[in-house]
C-alpha positions, 0 to 999 in steps of 0.5 A: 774313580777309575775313570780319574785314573784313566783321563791323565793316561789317555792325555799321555797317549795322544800327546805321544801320538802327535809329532811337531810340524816340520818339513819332513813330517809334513811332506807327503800325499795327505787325501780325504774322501770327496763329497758325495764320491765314495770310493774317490780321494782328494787333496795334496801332495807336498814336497820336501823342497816347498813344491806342491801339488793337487790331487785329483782336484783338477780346478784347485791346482796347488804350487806350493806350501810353506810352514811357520810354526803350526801355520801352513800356508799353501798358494796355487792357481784356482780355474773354476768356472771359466775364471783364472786366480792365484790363491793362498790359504792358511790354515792351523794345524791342529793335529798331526800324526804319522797318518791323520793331519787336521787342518783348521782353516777359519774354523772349518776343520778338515781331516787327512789322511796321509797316503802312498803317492796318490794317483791322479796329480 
């Protein structure tokens, strides 16, 4: 019976635990670990203004980002393998807090964590 009293006030505490995506709560270096590289971070940095840029990823070279609604849309320049293309991703926002911003890109769910201006743009 406790455990029907307990669900509403956990549903309460996440819902006050989420912010509305906008500019400014977005706007900040947000990074997960990297694969198979403890102790190393990657991810982004976005500007107030809709500048961006990529941290510690040195062949996804992000440009810029965009917000509508609970869709971000981030454009950049990928170098891999020798080759050369502009990109543009948009993913959902799922989730977001003052620290943790989940984005659902075609179902692939991604987790950040937002961070003092990272090293390593």
């Amino acid at each position: 019976m406790r455990l029907f009293l307990l669900l509403p006030a956990l549903s309460l505490l996440a819902a006050s635990c989420s912010m509305q995506p906008t500019s400014a709560t977005l706007s900040g270096s947000w990074t997960q670990p990297v694969p198979g590289q403890p102790g190393h971070v990657q991810g982004m940095q976005l500007l107030p203004d809709g500048r961006a840029s990529s941290i510690n990823m040195h062949t996804l070279l992000y440009t810029g980002w965009s917000l509508d609604g609970k869709r971000l849309t981030l454009t950049g320049k990928s170098t891999g393998n020798g080759n050369s293309s502009l990109f543009t991703t948009t993913s959902t926002i799922d989730s977001l807090s003052r620290t943790t911003l989940i984005l659902n890109t075609d179902g692939n769910r991604e987790a950040y964590t937002r961070t003092p201006d990272a090293p390593g743009r």
